[in-house]
C-alpha positions, -999 to +999 in steps of 0.1 A: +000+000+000+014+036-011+022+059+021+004+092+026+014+122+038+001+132+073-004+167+089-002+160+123-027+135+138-044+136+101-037+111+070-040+127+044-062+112+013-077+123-017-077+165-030-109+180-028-103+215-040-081+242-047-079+278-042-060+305-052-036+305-026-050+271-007-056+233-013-078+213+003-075+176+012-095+147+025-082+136+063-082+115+082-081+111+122-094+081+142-112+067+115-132+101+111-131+120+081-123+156+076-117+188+049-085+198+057-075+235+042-041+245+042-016+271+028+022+264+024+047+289+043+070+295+021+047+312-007+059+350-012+050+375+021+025+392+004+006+367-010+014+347+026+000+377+044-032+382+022-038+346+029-033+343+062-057+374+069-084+359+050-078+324+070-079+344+104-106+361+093-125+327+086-118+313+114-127+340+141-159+342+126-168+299+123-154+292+157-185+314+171-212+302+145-224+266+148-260+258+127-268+227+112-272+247+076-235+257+081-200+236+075-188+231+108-153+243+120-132+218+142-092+237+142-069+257+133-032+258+134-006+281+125+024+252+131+016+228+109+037+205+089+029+185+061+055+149+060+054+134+027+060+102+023+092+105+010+103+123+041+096+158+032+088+184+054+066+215+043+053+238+067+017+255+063-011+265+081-041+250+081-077+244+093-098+211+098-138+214+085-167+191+082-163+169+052-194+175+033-196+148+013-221+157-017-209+183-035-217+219-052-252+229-056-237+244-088-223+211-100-258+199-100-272+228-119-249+228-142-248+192-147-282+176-145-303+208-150-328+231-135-347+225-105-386+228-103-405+250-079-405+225-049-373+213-055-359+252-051-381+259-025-365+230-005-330+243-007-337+281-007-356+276+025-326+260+041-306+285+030-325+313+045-326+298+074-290+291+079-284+332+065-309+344+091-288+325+114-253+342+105-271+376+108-286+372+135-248+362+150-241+396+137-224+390+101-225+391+067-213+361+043-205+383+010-198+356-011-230+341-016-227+320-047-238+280-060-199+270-056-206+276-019-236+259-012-226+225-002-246+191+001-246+163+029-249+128+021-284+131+028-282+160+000-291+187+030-281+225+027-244+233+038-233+273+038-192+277+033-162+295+027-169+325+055-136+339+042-151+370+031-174+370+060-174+407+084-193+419+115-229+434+096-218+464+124-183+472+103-151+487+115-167+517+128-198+501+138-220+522+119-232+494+096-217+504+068-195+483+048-170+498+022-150+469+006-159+451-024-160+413-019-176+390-034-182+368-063-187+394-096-223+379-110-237+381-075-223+410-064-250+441-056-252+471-076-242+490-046-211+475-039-201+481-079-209+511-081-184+517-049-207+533-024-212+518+014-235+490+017-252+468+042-242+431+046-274+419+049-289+435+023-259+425-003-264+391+011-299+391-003-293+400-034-266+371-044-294+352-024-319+363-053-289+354-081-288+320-067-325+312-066-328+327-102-298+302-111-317+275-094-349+277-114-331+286-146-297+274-147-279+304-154-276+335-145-296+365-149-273+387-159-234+389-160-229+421-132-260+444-117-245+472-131-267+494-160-240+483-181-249+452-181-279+451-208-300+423-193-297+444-157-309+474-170-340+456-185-346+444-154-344+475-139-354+500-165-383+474-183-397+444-159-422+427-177-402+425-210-371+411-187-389+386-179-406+377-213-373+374-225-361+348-194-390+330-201-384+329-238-371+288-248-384+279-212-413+255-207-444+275-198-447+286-165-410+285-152-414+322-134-447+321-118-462+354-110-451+344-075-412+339-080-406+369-101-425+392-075-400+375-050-369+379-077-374+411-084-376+421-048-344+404-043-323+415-073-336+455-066-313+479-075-328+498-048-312+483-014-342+495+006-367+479-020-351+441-010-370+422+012-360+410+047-360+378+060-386+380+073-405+391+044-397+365+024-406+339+045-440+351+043-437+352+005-465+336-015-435+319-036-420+311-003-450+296+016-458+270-013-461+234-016-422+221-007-411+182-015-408+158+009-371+142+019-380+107+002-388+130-029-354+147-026-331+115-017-348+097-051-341+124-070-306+137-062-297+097-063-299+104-099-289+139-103-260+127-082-249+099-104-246+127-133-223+149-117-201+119-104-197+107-143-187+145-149-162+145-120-146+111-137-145+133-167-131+160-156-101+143-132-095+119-164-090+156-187-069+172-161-045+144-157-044+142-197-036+178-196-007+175-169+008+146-186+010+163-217+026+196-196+052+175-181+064+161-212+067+197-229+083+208-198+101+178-199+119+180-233+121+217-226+143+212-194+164+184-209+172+202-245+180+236-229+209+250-207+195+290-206+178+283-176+167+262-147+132+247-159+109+218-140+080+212-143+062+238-114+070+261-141+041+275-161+045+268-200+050+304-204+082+309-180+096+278-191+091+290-230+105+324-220+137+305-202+144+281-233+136+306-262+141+339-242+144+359-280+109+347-291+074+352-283+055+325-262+037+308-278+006+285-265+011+249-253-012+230-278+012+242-312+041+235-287+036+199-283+019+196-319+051+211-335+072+184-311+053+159-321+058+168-358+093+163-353+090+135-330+108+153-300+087+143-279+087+106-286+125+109-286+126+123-252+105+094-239+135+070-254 
């Protein structure tokens, strides 16, 4: 059997994400299983330090939240280190979550389509009460979005990534909040336009882009901004908006009763969204909801659909870094201008072996190798 790397009391297993400055991967401890996020030291200071704030930041704010509807936070370390197996050291920091097990709500958007009105109504209900939940703790999420709505094994609600997460109070406590975070499609027209905003508020808009996304699996617009064509119909002309949504869609996709609730959400108009509380007395809202046998038979399927795209997607990736390493490869063999390996991107290595010519991009790399069978005789 191969031997894993271990971060303290934890075996590592399997990667389950990657961020811009983070990876995450499976762990293990006493036969439980964790999602363990962690950062390597050695990364340049200023990268390291916008990192490490955003870490702190997420987990001061988990340690004090614990809801059913949220990924739960178990520790965090500064003094980590990572011992590969073959007897490696790397330092990082890092911090041990719930492993939620079922994946991105967006995965099975994207994957195995829409969702009908109960089906939505089931998740968006969960996912108001798990928001009501962090702002009634006192904080705003700010990055709202389908890649952070996770699922349980029993395909229940999860809220994540709190790394852009704040006090709804602010630094000064007046309540307003000045810097722009967040995802760009879900991001409120306030917070684009660069003027002081309230947490909750913004936090109801990306709420109203998700349920949108949910019902229609895509967006409704790229940015809330009256640059954006399909947000100043919204704004500017309503009813035609939503003709053109509708248009393609089977009949009856935006009830009078959802787009009353949507266009509440998605306001322009901060003090036009409706609270919490007004939502949950919605007529869209209040309506009929399916049952948990109804949800377990048919994410079962849905599930086996984004699974088969997962398979795809790990079997493309590892196609892809195969055919990297072997153009870094014969790059770092053939040249003596530089030190090259394969951590390099394509471009630097390029730019090292052929500094007096433009980079060019990796497919016509390794087709003009293969035309004169470099490649194949760098394998022999």
């Amino acid at each position: 059997m191969e031997a894993k790397s271990r971060l303290g009391e934890y075996e590592l297993g399997r990667k389950l994400g990657s961020g811009q400055f983070s990876k995450v991967r499976e762990g293990v401890k006493a036969n439980e299983k964790y999602a363990v996020k962690y950062m390597k030291k050695e990364l340049n200071p200023h990268l390291s330090k916008t990192c490490l704030d955003l870490i702190n930041n997420e987990v001061k704010i988990m340690s004090v939240l614990n809801h059913p509807g949220l990924v739960k936070f178990y520790e965090y370390s500064e003094k980590g280190v990572i011992e590969k197996a073959k007897g490696k050291n790397i330092p990082v920091l890092y911090l041990v979550l719930e492993l939620v097990t079922g994946g991105e709500l967006f995965d099975y958007i994207a994957v195995s389509g829409s969702f009908s009105d109960k089906f939505a109504r089931y998740y968006f209900k969960q996912f108001i009460e798990a928001l009501e939940y962090v702002h009634n703790k006192g904080f705003a999420h700010r990055d709202i979005k389908a890649e952070n709505i996770l699922l349980d094994s029993n395909y229940k609600l999860r809220l994540a990534d709190f790394g852009f997460s704040i006090p709804i109070a602010g630094r000064d406590g007046s309540g307003a909040l000045r810097t722009a975070k967040g995802t760009e499609g879900y991001m409120a027209p306030e917070i684009l336009a660069g003027l002081p905003y309230s947490g909750e508020k913004v936090d109801l808009f990306a709420g109203g882009v998700l349920l949108f996304i949910m019902i229609a699996q895509h967006p409704p617009f790229r940015r809330a901004s009256s640059r954006d064509s399909f947000y100043k119909l919204f704004c500017q002309h309503n009813d035609l908006f939503w003709n053109k949504m509708a248009s393609g869609k089977p009949a009856n996709t935006f009830t009078p009763e959802l787009k009353e609730l949507l266009t509440g959400l998605m306001s322009s108009n901060p003090g036009d969204r409706p609270s919490i509380a007004d939502i949950k007395k919605s007529k869209w809202f209040t309506g009929t909801t399916c049952t948990e046998e109804e949800v377990n038979a048919e994410f079962a399927t849905r599930k086996a659909k984004v699974e088969e795209e997962w398979r795809t997607k790990a079997l493309d990736a590892s196609k892809k870094k195969k055919a990297k390493e072997q153009v870094l490869g014969y790059l770092s063999y053939n040249t003596t201008r530089g030190s090259i390996n394969v951590e390099d991107t394509v471009s630097n290595a390029v730019k090292k072996a052929f500094p007096t010519y433009k980079v060019i991009p990796l497919l016509k790399i390794a087709c003009w190798m293969r035309s004169n069978n470099l490649i194949h005789s760098r394998r022999t």
